[in-house]
C-alpha positions as CSV (number, residue, x, y, z in Angstrom):
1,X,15.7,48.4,-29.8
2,X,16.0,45.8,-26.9
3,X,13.8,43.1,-26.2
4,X,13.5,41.1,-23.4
5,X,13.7,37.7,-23.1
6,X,10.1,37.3,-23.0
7,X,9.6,39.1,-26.1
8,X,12.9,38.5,-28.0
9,X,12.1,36.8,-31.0
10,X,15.3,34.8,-31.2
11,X,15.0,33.6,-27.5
12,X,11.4,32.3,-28.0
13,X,12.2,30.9,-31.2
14,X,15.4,29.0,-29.5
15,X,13.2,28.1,-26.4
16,X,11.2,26.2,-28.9
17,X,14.0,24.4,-30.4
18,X,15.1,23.1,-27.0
19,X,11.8,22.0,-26.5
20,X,11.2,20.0,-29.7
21,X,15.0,18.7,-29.5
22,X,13.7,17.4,-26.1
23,X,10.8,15.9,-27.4
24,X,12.7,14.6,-30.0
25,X,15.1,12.9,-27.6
26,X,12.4,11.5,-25.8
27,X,10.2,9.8,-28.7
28,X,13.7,8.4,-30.1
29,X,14.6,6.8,-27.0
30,X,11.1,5.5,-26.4
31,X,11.1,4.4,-30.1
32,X,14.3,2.5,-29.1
33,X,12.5,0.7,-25.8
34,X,9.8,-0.3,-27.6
35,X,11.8,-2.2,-30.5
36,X,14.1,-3.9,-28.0
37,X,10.5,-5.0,-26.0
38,X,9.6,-6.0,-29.7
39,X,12.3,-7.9,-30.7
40,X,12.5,-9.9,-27.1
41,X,8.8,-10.6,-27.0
42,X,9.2,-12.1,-31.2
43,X,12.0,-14.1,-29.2
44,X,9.5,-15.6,-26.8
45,X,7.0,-16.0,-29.1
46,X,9.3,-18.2,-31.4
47,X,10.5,-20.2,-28.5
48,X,6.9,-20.8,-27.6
49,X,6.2,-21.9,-30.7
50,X,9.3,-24.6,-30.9
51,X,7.5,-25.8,-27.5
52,X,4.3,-25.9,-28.7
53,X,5.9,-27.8,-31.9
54,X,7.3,-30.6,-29.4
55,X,4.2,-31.1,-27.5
56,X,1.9,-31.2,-30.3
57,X,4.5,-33.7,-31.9
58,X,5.0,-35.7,-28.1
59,X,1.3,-36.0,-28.3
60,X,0.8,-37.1,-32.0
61,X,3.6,-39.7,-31.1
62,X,1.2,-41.4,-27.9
63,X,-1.8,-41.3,-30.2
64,X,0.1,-43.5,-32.6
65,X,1.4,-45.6,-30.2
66,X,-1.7,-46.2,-28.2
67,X,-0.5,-44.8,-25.3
């Protein structure tokens, strides 16, 4: 018996394999973007933070000082 494309059982079921490998390639690589924007935003934070730490520590020093 022949089957079409459209009704061939193997072709529908390796249509859906392309399309979950390509959905698969697509939430892997957005995965991947998002933990790079992650990991530089923790950057900035922590360099805000060292900032923050020697303003906070500027200003604790004028206080003492009068100024």
């Amino acid at each position: 018996m022949t089957h079409s494309p459209d009704t061939d059982p193997m072709a529908a079921l390796e249509a859906r394999v392309v399309e979950l490998e390509s959905r698969l390639a697509w939430a892997d690589d957005t995965l991947s973007t998002l933990g790079a924007e992650i990991a530089r935003q923790q950057k900035a934070i922590e360099a805000l933070r060292a900032d923050e730490k020697v303003q906070t520590e500027a200003i604790e020093t004028a206080v003492k000082a009068g100024i």
